[in-house]
C-alpha positions in Angstrom: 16.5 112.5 -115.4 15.7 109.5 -117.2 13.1 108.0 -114.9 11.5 111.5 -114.9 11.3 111.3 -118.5 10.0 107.7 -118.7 7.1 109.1 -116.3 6.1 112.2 -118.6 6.5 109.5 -121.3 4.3 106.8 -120.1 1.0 107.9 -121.3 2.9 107.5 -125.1 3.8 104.1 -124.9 1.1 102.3 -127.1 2.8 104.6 -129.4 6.2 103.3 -128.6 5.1 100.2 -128.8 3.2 100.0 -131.8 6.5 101.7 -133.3 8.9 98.9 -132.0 6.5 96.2 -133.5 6.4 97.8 -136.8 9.9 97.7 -137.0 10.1 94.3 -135.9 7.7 93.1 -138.9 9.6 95.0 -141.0 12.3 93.5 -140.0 11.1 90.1 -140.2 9.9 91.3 -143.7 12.9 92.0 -145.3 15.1 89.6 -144.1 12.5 86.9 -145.6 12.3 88.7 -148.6 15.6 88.6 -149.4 16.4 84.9 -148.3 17.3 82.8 -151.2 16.3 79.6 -149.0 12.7 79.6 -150.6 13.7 79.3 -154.2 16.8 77.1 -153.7 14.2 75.1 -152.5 12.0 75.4 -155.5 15.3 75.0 -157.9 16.1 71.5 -156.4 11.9 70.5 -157.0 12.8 71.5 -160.0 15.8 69.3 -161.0 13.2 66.4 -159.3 10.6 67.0 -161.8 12.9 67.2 -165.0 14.6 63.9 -163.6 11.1 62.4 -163.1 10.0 63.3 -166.5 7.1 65.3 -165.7 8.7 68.0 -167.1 10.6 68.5 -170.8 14.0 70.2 -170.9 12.6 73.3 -172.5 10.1 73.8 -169.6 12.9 72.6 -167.5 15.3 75.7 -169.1 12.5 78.3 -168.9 11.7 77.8 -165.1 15.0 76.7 -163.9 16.2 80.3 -165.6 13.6 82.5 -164.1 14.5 80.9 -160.7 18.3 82.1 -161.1 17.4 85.4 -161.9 15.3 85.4 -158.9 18.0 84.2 -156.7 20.6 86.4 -157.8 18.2 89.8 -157.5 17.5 88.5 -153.9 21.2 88.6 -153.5 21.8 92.0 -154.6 19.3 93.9 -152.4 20.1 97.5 -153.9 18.0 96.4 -157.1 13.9 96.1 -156.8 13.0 93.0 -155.4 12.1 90.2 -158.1 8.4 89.5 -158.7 6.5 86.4 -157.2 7.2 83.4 -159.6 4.7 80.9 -160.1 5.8 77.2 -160.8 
């Protein structure tokens, strides 16, 4: 039966595959929206810049606060993911 059914479903596999790609991207999607690797990597720039003096420690507090909320929504997926932060 199922190489019957593969037959009868042959003329549908653009479909299918258009499908499994979408779900793929998704996929690829999600996992990078909610990696925290990004902004850790921003967060350490940050403590660079503060050190280097080309930022003050208010600026420093500000940013460095907005990045820890961002990294702690990205680990709790369940809430709405956190808005794109510029430096």
């Amino acid at each position: 039966m199922g190489l019957f059914s593969e037959i009868l479903l042959l003329p549908l596999a653009p479909v299918r595959f258009t499908g499994w790609v979408a779900g793929r991207i998704t996929d690829a999607a999600e996992e990078e929206l909610y990696d925290p690797a990004p902004l850790m990597t921003r967060l350490r720039e940050l403590h660079l810049a503060l050190e280097e003096g080309e930022l003050t420690p208010e600026e420093f507090e500000e940013r460095e606060e907005r990045l820890l909320l961002a990294i702690q929504q990205r680990q709790e997926p369940q809430h709405e993911p956190p808005p794109y932060l510029t430096g």
